[in-house]
N, C-alpha and C positions, 0 to 999 in steps of 0.2 A: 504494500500500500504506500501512495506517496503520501511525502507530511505533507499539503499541500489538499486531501483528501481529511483528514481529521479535526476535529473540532476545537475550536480555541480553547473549551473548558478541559479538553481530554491533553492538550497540548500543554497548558498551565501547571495542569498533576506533575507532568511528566518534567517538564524545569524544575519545578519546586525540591527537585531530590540534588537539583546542583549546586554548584558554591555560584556567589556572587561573580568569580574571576568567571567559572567556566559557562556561565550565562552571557557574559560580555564575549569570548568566544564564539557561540554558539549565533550571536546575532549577527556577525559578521558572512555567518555564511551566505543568507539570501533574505530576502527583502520581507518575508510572509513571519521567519523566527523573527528578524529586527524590530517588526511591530510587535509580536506577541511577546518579546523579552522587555520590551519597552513601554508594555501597556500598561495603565493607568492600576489596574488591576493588583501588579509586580511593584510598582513602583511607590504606590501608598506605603506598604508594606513594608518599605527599607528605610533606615536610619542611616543617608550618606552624611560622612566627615570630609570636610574640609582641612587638612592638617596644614596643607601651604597653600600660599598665592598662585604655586605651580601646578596644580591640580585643577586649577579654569584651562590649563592649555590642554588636559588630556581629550581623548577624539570624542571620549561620550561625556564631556561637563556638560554641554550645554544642553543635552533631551536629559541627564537624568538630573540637573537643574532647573530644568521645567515642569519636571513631572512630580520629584520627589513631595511627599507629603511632611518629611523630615527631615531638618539639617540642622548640622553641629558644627559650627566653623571656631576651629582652633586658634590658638594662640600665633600670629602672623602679621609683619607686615605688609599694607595692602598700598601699591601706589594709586596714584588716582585712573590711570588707564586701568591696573587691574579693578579696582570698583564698581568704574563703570561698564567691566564687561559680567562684573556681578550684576549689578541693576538692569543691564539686558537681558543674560541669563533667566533671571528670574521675576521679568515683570509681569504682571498680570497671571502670575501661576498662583496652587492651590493651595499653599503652602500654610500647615495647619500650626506647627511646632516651628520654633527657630531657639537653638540654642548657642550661645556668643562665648567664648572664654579669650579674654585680650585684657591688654593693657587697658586703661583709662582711654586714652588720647583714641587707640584705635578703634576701640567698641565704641567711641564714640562718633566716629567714621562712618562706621561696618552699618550702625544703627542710624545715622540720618539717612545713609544711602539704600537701605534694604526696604525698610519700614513702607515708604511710598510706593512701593516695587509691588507686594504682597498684601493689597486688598483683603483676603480671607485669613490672613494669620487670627490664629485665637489663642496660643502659649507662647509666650516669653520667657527663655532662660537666660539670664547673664550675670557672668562671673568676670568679676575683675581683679587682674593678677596683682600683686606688690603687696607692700607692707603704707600704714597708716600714714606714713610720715613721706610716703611716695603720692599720694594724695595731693591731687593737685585741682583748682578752683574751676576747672572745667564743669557744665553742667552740663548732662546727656538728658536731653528731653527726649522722653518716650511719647508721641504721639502717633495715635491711631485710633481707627472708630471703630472697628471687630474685636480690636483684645479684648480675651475675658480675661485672662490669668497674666499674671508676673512675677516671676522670680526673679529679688536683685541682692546677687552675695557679693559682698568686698564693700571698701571704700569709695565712694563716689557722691557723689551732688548732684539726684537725681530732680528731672520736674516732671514728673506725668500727667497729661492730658487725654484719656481714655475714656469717652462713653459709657462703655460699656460692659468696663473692667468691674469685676466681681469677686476676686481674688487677686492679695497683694500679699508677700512673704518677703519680707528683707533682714537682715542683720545690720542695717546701716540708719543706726538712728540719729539722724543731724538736722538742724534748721530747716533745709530744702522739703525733707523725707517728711516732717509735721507737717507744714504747710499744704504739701500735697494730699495727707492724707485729709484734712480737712474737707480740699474741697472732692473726693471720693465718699463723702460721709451718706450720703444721699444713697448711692450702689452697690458698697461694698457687702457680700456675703461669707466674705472668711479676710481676718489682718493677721497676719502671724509678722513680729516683730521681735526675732529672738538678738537680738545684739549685745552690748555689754554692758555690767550691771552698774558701772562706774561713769557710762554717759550722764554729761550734763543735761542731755535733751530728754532725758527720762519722764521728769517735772513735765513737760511741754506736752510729752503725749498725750499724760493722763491728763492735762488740761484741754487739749481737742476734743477728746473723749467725752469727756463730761460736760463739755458745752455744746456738743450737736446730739439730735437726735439719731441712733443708729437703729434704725425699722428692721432691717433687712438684713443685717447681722445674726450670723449664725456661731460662728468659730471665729475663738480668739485666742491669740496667746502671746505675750508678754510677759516683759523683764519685771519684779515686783520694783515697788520704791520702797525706800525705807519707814514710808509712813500707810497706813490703809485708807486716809479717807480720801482721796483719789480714786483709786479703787475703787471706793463705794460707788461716790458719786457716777463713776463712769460707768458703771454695772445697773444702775438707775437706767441708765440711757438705752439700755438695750432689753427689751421687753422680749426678743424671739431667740434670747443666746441660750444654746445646749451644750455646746462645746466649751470649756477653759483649759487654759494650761500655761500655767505660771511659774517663772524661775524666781526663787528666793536665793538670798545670802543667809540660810540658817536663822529669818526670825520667827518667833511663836507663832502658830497658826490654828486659830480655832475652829474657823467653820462661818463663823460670823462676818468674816471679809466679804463672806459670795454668798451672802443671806438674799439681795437684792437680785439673783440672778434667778427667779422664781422657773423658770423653766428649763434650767442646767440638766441637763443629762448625764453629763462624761467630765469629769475633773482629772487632771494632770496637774501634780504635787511636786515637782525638784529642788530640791536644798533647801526643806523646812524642819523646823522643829514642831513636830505635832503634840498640840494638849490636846490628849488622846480624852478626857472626860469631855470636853467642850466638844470638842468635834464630833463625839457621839451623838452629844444634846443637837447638831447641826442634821447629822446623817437619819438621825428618828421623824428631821422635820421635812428633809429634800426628798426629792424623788429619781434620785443617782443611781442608776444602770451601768455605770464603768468607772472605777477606780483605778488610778496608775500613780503611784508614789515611788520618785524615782531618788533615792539618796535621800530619803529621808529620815527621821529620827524620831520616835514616841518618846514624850514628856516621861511618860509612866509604862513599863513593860508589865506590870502586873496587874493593869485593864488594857485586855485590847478592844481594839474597834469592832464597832459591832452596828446592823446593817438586815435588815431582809430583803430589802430589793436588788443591792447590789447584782448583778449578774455575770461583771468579768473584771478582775485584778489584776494588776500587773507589780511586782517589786521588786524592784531592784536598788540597793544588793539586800540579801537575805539575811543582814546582818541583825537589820535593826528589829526581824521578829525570829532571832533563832529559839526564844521560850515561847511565844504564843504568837501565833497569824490570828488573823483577824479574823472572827466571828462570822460570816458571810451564807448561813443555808440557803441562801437562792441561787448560789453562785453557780456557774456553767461553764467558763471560762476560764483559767489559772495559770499565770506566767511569773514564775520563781527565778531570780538571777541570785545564785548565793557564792561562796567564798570556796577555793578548794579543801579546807579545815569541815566544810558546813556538816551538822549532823542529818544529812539527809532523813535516816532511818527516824529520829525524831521529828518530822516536818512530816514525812508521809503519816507518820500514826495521826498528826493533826489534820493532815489533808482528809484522811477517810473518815476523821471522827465530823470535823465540821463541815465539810461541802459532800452531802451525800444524793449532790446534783451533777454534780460536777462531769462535763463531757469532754473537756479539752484540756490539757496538760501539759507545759513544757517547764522543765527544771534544763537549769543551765548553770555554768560557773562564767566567772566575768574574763571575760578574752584574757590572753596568756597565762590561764592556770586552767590545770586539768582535776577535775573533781573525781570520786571516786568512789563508789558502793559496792567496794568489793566484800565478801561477808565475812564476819567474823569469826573465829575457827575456834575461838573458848566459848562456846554458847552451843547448844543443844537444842535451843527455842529455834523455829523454825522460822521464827517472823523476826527474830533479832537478826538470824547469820543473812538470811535475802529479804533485805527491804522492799524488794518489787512483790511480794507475794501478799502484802496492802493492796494490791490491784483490785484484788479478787472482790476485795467489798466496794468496790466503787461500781455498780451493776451498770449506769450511765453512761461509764467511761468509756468514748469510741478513739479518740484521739489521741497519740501520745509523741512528744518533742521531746528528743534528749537531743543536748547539744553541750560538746567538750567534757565527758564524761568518760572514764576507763572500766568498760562493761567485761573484760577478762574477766572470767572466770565465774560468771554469774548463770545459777540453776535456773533456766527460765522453765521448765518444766510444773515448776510450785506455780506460777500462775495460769493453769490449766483451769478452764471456764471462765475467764474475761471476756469479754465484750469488745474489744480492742480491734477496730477494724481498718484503722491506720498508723505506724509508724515510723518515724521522720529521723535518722539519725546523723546526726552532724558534727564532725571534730572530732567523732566519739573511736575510741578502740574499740575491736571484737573479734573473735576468735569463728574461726569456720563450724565449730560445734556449735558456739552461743547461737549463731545464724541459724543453724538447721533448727535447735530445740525453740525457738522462736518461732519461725515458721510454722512445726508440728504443733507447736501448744495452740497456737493464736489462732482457734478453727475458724473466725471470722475475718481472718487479717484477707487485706485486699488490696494495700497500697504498704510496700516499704522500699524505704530510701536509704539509699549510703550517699551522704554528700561529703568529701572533702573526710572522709574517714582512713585509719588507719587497720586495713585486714591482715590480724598476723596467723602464726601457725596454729595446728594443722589443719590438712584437712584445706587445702587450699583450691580443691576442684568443688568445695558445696559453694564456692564463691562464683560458679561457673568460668574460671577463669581455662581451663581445659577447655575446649569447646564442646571436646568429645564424649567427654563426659556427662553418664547419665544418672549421677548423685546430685546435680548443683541445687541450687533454691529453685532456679525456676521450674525442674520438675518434679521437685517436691511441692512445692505450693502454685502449681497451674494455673488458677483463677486469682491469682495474686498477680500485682504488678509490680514487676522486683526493676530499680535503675539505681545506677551508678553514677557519680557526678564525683570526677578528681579523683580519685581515690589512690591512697600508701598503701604499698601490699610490702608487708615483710617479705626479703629476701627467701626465695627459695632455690634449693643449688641444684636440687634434681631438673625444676624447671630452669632452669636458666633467666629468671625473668627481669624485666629491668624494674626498679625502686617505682616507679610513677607510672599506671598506668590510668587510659582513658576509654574509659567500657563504655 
């Protein structure tokens, strides 16, 4: 059959199994692939980089500049000939996403010249390179009447003028940044302004804040100030907020700052100290469905927090409820970051005793340390030496997240009759047994991951790494979907294998 005879959907399939290089080959050959590699179809679908000024000269800049629905133009000097064969390139195309990483001076180049070009842009990403003190009194006006969204990370003096703009996220809280958001008070549906907690412009925020009305505000989150009635006032202002998330410098936190926020859903806590009695008295009166307390600290360890509607938590690090987590029976949801010290096996007997709702699970330890629930070999208690075998009471539990965990040597066997129909492992060690009795235990499991994992001995064909072999997981567990992503395989010398492989 000629290709020339086949359908453009059935021709689509058939690319979609190539690399991006070998698609660009393939268009070369006759005029019927050139459109089909180059249709609009192919083309939404990729995230072209611009990494130099030289990359306008390759043979395909200018169709897959026209077409792309996505670009990320790198860190480069652009002359003005090159610019303007960007604003040719790309005028009046569809271009939904644009993402800028450059100096000051050049993003601010890149951005007067693109901006007018690309009619339907609706995302703004721009990152500006250097340090504070490279900051220079250029101001980059963002004007456009389709942006919704803008992302503005680094130093800079920005003006925006957007319609239509409904999301704004920057780290750059200055003079220009207030003003601006002022006059967005009117549109805005999410401000996230995480910058630093030592800006003198802080004061100014919360005073825009508190002087306009925000209708249409949904999601917010800011730096705190050292005082709350800013705060207050400014949570006054906003009648439809569900979303908070607030950075502290470690002061008291009752509950009472975001009393005014009558229809808060979702609170994010970082670097408070919580009066754990007050805030109770807050949580009996709100109607808060997700809690995330990130580096925070309880006044009092010997009340904890306590809550019925809550529904999903987040804490990180595990430090500051290694005796008591929070009280939570409605919960569903449960994201544990603790220390590699953490007594896990203490944590799970509280996980099963207080959330006996509980469907989703991830314990983790904090990036560069590796935690450990290996079991204890002077104990005879079956639920002291494998902490995992707490599973069994959790009936709800379908989900489970370990992440940088050393699972050697763990009887997974003991947790026979879980419900556990997913799980997610990450950073973690594990041995080719642990894998297989996993598999056999977990008659519902359906999805498991090795991401970025280390697989050591034996037993290193149940990892399917043999092809030939008919012990591996995946035909042990058939209706399970078993994937690798990065994975360390311990050296083996019978295999000759190399340290890194990509399954």
């Amino acid at each position: 059959m000629n290709i020339s005879e086949l359908p453009p959907e059935m021709m689509d399939k058939i690319f979609a199994y190539l690399t991006f290089r070998e698609r660009l080959q393939v268009s070369r050959t006759c005029k019927l692939c050139h459109e089909l590699i180059f249709c609009p179809q192919f083309c939404k679908r990729l995230f072209l980089y611009l990494r130099s000024s030289k990359d306008l000269e390759k043979p395909y800049a200018r169709e897959m500049l026209a077409r792309c629905r996505n670009i990320m133009i790198m860190c480069s000097n652009y002359d003005d000939h090159q610019l303007r064969l960007l604003k040719d390139y790309m005028k009046g195309t569809s271009l939904k996403l644009l993402k800028v990483w450059a100096e000051n001076h050049t993003a601010k180049r890149i951005l007067e010249t693109i901006l007018k070009a690309v009619p339907e842009l609706k995302n703004l990403h721009l990152v500006l390179l250097g340090k504070s003190d490279q900051c220079t009194d250029e101001i980059i006006r963002i004007t456009h009447q389709k942006l919704k969204r803008a992302v503005l990370i680094g130093h800079g003096n920005y003006e925006i003028e957007c319609s239509k703009l409904t999301v704004l996220r920057s780290d750059q809280v200055n003079e220009k940044m207030v003003r601006s958001i002022g006059c967005l008070q009117g549109q805005l549906q999410v401000l996230q302004l995480c910058g630093y907690r030592h800006s003198p412009h802080i004061g100014a925020v919360y005073n825009v804040l508190s002087h306009y009305h925000w209708d249409h505000l949904r999601e917010l989150e800011l730096i705190s100030s050292s005082t709350t009635d800013g705060l207050e006032k400014s949570l006054k202002q906003m009648p439809c907020l569900q979303k908070l998330s607030l950075h502290g410098n470690y002061q008291i936190f009752t509950g009472e700052e975001v009393g005014a926020a009558t229809c808060l859903s979702e609170l994010t806590l970082r670097g408070y100290c919580i009066d754990t009695d007050s805030f109770n008295k807050f949580l009996t009166r709100s109607s808060l469905k997700r809690i995330s307390l990130l580096n925070c600290i309880c006044c009092s360890l010997e009340v904890p927090l306590k809550s019925d509607s809550i529904k999903e938590l987040t804490l990180e690090p595990m430090t500051m409820c290694q005796k008591l987590l929070p009280v939570f029976p409605s919960l569903e949801k449960l994201d544990l970051q603790g220390m590699d010290k953490t007594d896990c096996h203490h944590t799970l007997l509280q996980i099963c005793e207080y959330y006996p709702k509980l469907e989703r699970l991830t314990l983790c330890v904090v990036p560069g340390q590796i935690g450990t629930m290996r079991p204890t070999p002077d104990s005879t208690n079956v639920t002291a030496t494998n902490s995992f075998s707490l599973l069994n009471k959790l009936d709800k539990l379908k989900d489970l997240h370990l992440n940088r965990i050393d699972l050697t040597g763990i009887d997974w066997t003991i947790c026979e009759g879980s419900n556990v129909n997913y799980i997610h492992l990450k950073g973690c060690s594990i041995d080719g047994t642990g894998a297989e009795k996993i598999v056999r235990t977990f008659k519902h499991l359906r999805t498991f991951y090795f991401d970025y994992c280390y697989l050591r001995q034996p037993r290193a064909d149940l990892f399917d790494i043999d092809k030939s072999s008919t012990d591996g997981l995946h035909w042990l567990a058939r209706y399970c979907k078993i994937s690798y992503h990065d994975i360390h395989i311990e050296e083996l010398l019978e295999l000759r294998i190399p340290n890194i492989l990509f399954l």
